[in-house]
N, C-alpha and C positions, 0 to 999 in steps of 0.2 A: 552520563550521556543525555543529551537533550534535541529533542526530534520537535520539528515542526512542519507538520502536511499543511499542504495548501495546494488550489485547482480545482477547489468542486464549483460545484453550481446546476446552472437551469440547461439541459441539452434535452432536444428530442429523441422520440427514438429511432434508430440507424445513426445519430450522431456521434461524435467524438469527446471526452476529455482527457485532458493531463493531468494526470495526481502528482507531486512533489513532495519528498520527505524529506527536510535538510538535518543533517546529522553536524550537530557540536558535540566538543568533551572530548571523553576518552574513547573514540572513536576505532581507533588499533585494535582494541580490545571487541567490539561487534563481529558476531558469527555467522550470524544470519540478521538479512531486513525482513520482517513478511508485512502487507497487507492484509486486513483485514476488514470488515465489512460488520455492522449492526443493522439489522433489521426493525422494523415497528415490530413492537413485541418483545423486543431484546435479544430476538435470534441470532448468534453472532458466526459468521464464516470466514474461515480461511481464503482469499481472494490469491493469493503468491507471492510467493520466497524468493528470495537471492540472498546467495551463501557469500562470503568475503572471495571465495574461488570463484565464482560467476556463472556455480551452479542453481538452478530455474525450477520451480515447482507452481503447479497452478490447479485450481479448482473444477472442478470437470466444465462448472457450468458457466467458465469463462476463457475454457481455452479455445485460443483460435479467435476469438475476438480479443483481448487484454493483451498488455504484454510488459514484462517488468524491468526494468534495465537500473545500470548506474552507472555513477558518473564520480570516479572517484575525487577528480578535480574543485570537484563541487561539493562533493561529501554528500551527495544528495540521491536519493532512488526515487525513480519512477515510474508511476504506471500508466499506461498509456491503455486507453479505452476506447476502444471500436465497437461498431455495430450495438449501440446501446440501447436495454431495453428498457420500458417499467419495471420489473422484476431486479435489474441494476439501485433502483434506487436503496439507499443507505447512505448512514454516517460512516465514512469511510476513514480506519485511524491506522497509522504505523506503528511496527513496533521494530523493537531491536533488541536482540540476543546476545548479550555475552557469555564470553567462556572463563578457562580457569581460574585464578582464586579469587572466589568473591564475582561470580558467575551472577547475574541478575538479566531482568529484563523491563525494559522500559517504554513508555507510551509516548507518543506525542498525541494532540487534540484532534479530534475528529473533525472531515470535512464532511459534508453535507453536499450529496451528489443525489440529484433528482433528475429522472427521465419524465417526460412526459409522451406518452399513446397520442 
């Protein structure tokens, strides 16, 4: 499996962005997409999940503003970012979960999402 994010960038805050994660490979096999987030510092957080059923998990301190979707046409997840703050900012990277044999997990490259105050 091979993942590539893309859609950060410079947004104020109360702005918008689209995060994109296009999934190649052996894609069948993916359990769950999640985002996730690094902080300066290395602090790293869970941002939201989407399971191959269409089931949604999210981080307290972005629910209600974020929201995760996919598009299976496109082989691609996304996270949609509203009401954004400085506190938002982070390199923001996908990941994806497989399951049964030979269950592993994979990264693609971190985008780089900055709010400015």
């Amino acid at each position: 499996v091979q993942l590539q994010a893309s859609g950060g960038g410079l947004a104020q805050a109360g702005g918008s962005l689209r995060l994109s994660c296009a999934a190649t490979g052996s894609i069948s096999s993916i359990s769950v997409i999640n985002w996730l987030r690094e902080f300066p510092g290395n602090e790293r957080e869970l941002v939201a999940s989407i399971t191959n059923g269409g089931a949604t998990n999210y981080a307290a301190s972005v629910l209600g503003r974020f929201a995760i979707s996919r598009d299976n046409a496109q082989n691609t997840v996304f996270l949609q970012m509203n009401s954004l703050k400085p506190e938002d900012t982070a390199v923001y990277y996908c990941n994806a979960k497989t399951s049964g044999v030979g269950a592993n997990s994979y990264w693609g490259s971190g985008t780089l999402v900055t709010v400015s105050s």
